[in-house]
C-alpha positions as a Markdown table, in Angstrom:
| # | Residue | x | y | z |
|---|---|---|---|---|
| 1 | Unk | -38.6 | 84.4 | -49.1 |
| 2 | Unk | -37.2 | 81.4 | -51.1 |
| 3 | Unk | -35.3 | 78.8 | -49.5 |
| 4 | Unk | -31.3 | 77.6 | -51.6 |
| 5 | Unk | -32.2 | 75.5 | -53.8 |
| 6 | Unk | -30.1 | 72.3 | -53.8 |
| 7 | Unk | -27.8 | 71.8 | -57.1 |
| 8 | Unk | -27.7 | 68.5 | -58.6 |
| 9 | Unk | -24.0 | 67.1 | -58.6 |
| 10 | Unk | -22.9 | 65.3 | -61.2 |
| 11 | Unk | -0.6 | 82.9 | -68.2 |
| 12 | Unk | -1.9 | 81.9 | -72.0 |
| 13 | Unk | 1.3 | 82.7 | -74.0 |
| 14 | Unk | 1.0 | 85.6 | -76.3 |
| 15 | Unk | 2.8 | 85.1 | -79.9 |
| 16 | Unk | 3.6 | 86.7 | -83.0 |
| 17 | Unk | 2.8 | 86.5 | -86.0 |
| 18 | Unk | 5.6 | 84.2 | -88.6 |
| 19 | Unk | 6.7 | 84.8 | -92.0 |
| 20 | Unk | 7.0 | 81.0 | -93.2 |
| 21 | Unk | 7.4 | 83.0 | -96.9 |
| 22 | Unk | 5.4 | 82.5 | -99.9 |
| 23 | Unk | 6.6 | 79.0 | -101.0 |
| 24 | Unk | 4.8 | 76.9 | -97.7 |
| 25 | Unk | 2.0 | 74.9 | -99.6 |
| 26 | Unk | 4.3 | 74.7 | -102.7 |
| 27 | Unk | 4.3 | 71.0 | -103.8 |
| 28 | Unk | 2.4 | 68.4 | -101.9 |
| 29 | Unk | 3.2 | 68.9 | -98.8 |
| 30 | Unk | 0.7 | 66.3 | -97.3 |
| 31 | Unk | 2.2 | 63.2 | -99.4 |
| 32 | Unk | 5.7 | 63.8 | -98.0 |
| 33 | Unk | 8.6 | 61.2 | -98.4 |
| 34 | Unk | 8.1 | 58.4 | -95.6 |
| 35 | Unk | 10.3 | 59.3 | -92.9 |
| 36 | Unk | 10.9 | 62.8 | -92.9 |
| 37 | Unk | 7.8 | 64.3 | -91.6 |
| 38 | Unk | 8.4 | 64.7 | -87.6 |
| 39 | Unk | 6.2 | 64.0 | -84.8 |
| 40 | Unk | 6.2 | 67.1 | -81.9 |
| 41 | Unk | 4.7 | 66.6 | -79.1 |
| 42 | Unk | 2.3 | 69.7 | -78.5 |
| 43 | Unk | 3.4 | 71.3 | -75.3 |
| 44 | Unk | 1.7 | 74.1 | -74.3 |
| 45 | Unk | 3.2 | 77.1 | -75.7 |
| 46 | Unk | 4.4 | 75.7 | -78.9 |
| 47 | Unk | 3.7 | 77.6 | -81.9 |
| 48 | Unk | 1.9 | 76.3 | -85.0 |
| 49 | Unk | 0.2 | 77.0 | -88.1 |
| 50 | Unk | -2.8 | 75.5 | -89.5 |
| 51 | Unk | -1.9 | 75.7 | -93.6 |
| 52 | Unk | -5.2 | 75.4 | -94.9 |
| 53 | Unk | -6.6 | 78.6 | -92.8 |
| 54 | Unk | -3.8 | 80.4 | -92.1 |
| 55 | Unk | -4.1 | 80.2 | -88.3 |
| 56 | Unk | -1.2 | 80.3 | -86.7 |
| 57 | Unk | -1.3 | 80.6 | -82.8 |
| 58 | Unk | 0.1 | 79.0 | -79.4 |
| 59 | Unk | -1.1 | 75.3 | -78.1 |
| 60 | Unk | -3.4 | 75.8 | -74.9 |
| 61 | Unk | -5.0 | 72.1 | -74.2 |
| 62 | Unk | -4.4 | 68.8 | -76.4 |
| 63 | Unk | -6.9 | 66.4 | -76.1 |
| 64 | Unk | -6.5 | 62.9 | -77.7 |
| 65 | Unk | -7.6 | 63.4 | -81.3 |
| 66 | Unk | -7.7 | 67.5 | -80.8 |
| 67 | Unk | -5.5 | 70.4 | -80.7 |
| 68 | Unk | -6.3 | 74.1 | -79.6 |
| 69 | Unk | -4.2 | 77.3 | -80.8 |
| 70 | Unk | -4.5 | 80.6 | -79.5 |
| 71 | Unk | -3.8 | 83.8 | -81.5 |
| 72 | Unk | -1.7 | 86.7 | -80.7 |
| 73 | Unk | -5.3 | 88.1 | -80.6 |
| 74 | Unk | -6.4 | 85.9 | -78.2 |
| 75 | Unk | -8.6 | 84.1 | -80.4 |
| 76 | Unk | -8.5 | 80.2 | -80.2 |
| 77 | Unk | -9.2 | 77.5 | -82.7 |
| 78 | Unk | -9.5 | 73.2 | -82.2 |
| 79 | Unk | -7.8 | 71.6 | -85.3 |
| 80 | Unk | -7.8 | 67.9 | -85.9 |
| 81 | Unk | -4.2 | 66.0 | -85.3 |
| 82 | Unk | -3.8 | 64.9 | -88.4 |
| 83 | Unk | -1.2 | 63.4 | -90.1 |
| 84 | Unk | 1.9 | 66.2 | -91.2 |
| 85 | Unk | -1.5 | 68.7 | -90.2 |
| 86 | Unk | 0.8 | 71.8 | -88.7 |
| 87 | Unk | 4.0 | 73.4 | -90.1 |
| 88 | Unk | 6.3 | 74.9 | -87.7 |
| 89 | Unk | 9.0 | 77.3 | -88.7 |
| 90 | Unk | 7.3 | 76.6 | -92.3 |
| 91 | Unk | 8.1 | 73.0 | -92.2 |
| 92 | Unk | 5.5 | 70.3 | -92.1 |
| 93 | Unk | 5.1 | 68.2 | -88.5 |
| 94 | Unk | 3.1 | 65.6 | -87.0 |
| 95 | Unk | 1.7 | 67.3 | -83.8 |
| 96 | Unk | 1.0 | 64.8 | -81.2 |
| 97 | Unk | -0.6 | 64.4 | -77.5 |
| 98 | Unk | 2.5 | 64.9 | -75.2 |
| 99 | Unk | 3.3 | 61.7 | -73.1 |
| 100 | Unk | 2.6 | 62.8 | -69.2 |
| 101 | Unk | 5.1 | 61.4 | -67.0 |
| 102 | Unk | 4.2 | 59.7 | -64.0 |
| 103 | Unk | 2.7 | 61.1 | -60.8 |
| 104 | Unk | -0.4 | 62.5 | -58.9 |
| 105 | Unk | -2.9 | 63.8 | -61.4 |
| 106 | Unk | -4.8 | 66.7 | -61.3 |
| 107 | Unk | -8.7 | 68.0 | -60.9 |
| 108 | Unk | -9.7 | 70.8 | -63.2 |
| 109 | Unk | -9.0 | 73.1 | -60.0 |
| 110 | Unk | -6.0 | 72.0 | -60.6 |
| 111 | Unk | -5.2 | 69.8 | -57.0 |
| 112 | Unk | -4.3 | 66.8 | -56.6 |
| 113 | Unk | -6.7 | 64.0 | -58.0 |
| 114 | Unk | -7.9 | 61.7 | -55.2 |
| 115 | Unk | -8.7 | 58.4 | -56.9 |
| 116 | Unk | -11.2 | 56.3 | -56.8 |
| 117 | Unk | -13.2 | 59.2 | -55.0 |
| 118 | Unk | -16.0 | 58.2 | -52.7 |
| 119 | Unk | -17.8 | 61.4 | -51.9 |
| 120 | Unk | -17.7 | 62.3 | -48.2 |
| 121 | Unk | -20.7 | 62.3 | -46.4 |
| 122 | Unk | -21.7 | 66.1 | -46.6 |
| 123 | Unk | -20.9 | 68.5 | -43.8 |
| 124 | Unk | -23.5 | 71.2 | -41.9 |
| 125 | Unk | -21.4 | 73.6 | -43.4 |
| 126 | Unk | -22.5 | 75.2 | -46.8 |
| 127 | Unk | -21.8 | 77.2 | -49.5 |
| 128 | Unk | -24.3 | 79.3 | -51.4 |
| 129 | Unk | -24.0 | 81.1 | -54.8 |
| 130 | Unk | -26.5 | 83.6 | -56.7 |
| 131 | Unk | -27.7 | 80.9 | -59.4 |
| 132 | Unk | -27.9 | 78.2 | -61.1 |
| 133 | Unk | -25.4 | 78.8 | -63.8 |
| 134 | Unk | -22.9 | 80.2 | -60.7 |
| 135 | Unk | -23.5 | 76.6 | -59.3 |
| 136 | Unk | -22.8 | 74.7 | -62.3 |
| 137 | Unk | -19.6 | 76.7 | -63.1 |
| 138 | Unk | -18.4 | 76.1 | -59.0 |
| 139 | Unk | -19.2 | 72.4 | -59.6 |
| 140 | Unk | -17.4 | 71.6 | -62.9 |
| 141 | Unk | -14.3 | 73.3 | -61.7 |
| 142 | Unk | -14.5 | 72.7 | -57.7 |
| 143 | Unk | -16.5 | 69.6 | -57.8 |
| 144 | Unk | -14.2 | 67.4 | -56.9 |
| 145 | Unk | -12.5 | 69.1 | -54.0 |
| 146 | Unk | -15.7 | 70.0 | -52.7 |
| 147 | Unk | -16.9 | 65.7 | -52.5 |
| 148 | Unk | -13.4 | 65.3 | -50.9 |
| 149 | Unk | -14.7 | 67.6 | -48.4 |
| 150 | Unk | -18.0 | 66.9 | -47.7 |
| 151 | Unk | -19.3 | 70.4 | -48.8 |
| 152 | Unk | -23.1 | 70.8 | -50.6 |
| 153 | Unk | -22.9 | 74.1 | -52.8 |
| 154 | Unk | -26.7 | 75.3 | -52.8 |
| 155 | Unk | -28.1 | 78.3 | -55.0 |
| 156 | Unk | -30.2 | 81.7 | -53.7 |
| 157 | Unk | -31.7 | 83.2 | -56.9 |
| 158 | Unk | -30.5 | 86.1 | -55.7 |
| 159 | Unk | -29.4 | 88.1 | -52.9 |
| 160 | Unk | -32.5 | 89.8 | -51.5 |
| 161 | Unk | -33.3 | 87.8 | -48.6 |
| 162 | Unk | -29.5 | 87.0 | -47.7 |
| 163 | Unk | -29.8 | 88.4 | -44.2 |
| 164 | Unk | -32.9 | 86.1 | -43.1 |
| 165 | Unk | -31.8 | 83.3 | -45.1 |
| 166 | Unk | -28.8 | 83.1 | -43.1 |
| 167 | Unk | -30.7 | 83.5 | -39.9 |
| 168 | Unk | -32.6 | 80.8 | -41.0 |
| 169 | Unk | -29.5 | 78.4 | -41.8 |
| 170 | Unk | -28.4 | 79.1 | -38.5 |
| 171 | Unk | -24.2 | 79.2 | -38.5 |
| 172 | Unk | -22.3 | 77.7 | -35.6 |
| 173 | Unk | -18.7 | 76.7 | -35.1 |
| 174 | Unk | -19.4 | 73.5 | -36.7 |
| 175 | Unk | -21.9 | 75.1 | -38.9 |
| 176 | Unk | -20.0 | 77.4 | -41.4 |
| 177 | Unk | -21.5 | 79.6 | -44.3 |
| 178 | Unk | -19.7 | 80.6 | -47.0 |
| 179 | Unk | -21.2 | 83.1 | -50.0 |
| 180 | Unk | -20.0 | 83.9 | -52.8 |
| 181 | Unk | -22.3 | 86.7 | -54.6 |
| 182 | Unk | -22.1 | 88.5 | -58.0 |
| 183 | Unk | -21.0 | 92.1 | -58.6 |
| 184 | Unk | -19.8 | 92.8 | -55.1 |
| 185 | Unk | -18.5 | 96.3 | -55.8 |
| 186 | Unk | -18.6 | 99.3 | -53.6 |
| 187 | Unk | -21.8 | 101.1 | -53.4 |
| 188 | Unk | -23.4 | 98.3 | -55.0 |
| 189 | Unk | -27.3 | 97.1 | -53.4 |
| 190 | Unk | -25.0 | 93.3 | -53.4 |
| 191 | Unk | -22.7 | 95.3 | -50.9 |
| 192 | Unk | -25.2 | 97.1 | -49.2 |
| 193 | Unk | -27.0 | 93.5 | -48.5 |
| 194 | Unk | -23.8 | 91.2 | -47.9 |
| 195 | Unk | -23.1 | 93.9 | -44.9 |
| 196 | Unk | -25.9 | 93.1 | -43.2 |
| 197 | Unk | -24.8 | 90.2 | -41.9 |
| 198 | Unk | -22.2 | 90.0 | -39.2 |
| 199 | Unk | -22.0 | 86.2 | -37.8 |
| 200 | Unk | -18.2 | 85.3 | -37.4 |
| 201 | Unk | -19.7 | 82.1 | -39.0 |
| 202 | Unk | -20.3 | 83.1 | -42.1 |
| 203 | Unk | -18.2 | 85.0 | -44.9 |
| 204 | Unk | -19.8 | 86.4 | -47.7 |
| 205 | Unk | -17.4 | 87.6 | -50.6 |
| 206 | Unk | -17.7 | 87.9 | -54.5 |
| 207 | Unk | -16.4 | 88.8 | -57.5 |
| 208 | Unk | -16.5 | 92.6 | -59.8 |
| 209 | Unk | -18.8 | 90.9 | -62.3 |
| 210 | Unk | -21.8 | 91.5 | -63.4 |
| 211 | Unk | -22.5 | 87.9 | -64.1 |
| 212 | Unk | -21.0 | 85.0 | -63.6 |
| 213 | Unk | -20.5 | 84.6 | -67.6 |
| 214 | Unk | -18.2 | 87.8 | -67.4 |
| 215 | Unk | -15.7 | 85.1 | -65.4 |
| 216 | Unk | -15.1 | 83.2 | -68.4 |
| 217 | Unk | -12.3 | 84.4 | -70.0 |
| 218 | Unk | -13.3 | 86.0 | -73.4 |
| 219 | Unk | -10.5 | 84.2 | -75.5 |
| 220 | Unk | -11.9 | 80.8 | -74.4 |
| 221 | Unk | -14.9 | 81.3 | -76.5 |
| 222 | Unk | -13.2 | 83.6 | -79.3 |
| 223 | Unk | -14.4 | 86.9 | -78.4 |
| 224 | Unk | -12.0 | 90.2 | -77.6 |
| 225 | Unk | -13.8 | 90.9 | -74.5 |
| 226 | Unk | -17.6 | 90.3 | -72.7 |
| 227 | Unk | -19.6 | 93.6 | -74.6 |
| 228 | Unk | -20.7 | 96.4 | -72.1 |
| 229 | Unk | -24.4 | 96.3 | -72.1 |
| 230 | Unk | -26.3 | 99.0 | -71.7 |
| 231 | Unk | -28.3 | 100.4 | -68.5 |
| 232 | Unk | -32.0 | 99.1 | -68.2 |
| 233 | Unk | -31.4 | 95.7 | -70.7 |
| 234 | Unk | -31.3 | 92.5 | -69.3 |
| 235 | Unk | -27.7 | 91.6 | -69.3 |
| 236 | Unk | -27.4 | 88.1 | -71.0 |
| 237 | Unk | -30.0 | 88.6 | -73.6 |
| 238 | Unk | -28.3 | 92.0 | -74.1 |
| 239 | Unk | -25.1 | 90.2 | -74.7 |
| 240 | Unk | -26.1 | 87.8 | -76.5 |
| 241 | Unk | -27.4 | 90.4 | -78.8 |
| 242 | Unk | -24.1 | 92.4 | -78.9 |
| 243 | Unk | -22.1 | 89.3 | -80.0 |
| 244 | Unk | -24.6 | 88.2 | -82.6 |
| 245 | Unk | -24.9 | 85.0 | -80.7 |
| 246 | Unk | -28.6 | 83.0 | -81.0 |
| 247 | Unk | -30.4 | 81.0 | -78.4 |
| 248 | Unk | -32.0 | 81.4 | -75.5 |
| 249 | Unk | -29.5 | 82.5 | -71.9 |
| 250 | Unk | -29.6 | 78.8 | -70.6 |
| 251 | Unk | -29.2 | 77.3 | -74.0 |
| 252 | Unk | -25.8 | 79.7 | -74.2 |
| 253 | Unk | -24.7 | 79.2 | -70.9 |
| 254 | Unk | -24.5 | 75.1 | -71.5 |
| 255 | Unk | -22.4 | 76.0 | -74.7 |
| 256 | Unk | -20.3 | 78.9 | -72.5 |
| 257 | Unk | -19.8 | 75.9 | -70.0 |
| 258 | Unk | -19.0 | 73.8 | -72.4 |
| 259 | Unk | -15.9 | 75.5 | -72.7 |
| 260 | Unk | -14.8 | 76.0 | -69.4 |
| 261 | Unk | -12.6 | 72.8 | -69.0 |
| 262 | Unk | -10.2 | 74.1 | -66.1 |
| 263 | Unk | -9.6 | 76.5 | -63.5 |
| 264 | Unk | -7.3 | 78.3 | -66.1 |
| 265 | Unk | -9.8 | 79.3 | -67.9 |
| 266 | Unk | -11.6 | 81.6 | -65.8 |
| 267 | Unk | -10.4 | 84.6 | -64.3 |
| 268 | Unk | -8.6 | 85.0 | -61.4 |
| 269 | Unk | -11.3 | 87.6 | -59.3 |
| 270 | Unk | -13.6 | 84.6 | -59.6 |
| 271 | Unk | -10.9 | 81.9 | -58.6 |
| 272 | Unk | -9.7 | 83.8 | -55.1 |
| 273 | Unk | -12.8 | 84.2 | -53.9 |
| 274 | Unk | -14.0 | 80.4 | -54.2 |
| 275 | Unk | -11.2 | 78.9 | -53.1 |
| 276 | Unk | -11.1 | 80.7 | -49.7 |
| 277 | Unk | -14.6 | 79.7 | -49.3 |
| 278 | Unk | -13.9 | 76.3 | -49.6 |
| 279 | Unk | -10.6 | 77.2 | -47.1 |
| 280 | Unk | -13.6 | 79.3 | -44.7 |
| 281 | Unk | -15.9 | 76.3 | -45.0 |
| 282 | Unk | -13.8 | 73.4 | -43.9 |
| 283 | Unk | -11.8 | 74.7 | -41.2 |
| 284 | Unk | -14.0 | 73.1 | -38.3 |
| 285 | Unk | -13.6 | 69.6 | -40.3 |
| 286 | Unk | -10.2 | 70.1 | -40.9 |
| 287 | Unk | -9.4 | 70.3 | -37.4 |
């Protein structure tokens, strides 16, 4: 039996299609008269079109020197912001970073920031996922809830051994277990397991996937949807495959991650779950 091993801290709106006519990049559009090209702040959910590629598509995230449209299709692209770079209703704009007003900002789980964030001490309590890439995911998003509360998220390899692992960890009132675990479905040998244990101190519960990768939303890495692999191939390298992707499963998981930048980007059977673990976790602290 392997002991956790310990991980190392550190509604998207759909458009249409527009007809800016046949005319748009007619003239030279990108020397306009001083003065009359616009600057528009780029809110999320206003439309733009890229003129060089043709990409036209709703804003999702702005970033300082970056903007990212998403396609009726669901298909998402970063463009520079760049000077009279977008046309909107077929006329040339400046797209800038909106100005935030004033208040409480947020973690990428999307609560409230605590500044100047010293981690708490950490707890008994525990959470546990199936691997390492289920850890780093948990961490990027939760992370900084999870300092805030004093709560160590530890990974299994797996799901084998989840009865006597708990046993071993030993669950109390004051000594809570939380587990999330992948592809918890009905009739499934992760369902089978995860009823085998019965302590009142420890809640296992999971998501439909087959991977944590499948809880990444497809249109936040430009695909129509994760490919069904088939029975008997090891699922990441047979997706991987599928999508024509190259690289080995870690060295695709860091650029999957890479990705990921808020809790709005994965889906919400994954999202649920966590968050009341962290809610099943902390209520002895809590009080």
């Amino acid at each position: 039996m392997s002991a956790p091993a310990r991980l190392v801290t550190g509604t998207v709106r759909r458009v249409r299609s527009k007809d800016y006519g046949r005319d748009v990049l007619s003239g030279d559009w990108r020397r306009p008269k001083k003065g009359q090209i616009p600057d528009v702040a780029a809110e999320p959910g206003l439309v733009a079109e890229d003129p060089s590629s043709g990409f036209c598509g709703a804003v999702v995230a702005c970033e300082k020197d970056a903007v990212t449209l998403e396609d009726r299709f669901g298909k998402r692209r970063v463009f520079p912001l760049t000077k009279a770079g977008f046309l909107i209703d077929g006329k040339p704009v400046t797209l800038v970073r909106p100005v935030r007003a004033a208040g409480p900002s947020r973690s990428a789980s999307g609560s409230i920031a605590v500044p100047n964030l010293r981690a708490r001490v950490a707890q008994e309590s525990r959470i546990y996922v199936e691997g390492r890439h289920d850890a780093e995911l948990v961490e990027k998003i939760w992370g900084h809830d999870l300092r805030v509360e004093g709560v160590v998220v530890e990974y299994l390899e797996g799901v084998d051994h989840l009865p006597d692992i708990v046993e071993e960890f030993g669950p109390g009132p004051e000594r809570r277990l939380g587990v999330l675990v992948d592809h918890l479905v009905a009739g499934s040998k992760e369902s089978r397991i995860a009823g085998e244990v019965s302590s009142p101190y420890v809640l296992v519960t999971g998501h439909p996937f087959i991977d944590i990768w499948e809880a990444v939303k497809p249109s936040v890495l430009g695909i129509a949807a994760w490919p069904r692999v088939p029975r008997g191939t090891p699922w990441k390298e047979g997706v991987i495959a599928a999508l024509g992707w190259r690289g080995e499963p870690g060295e695709v998981w860091q650029a999957i991650l890479g990705r990921v930048r808020a809790y709005t980007d994965l889906e919400p059977a994954l999202l649920g779950r966590v968050e009341e673990l962290i809610d099943f976790v902390t209520v002895p602290q809590r009080g």
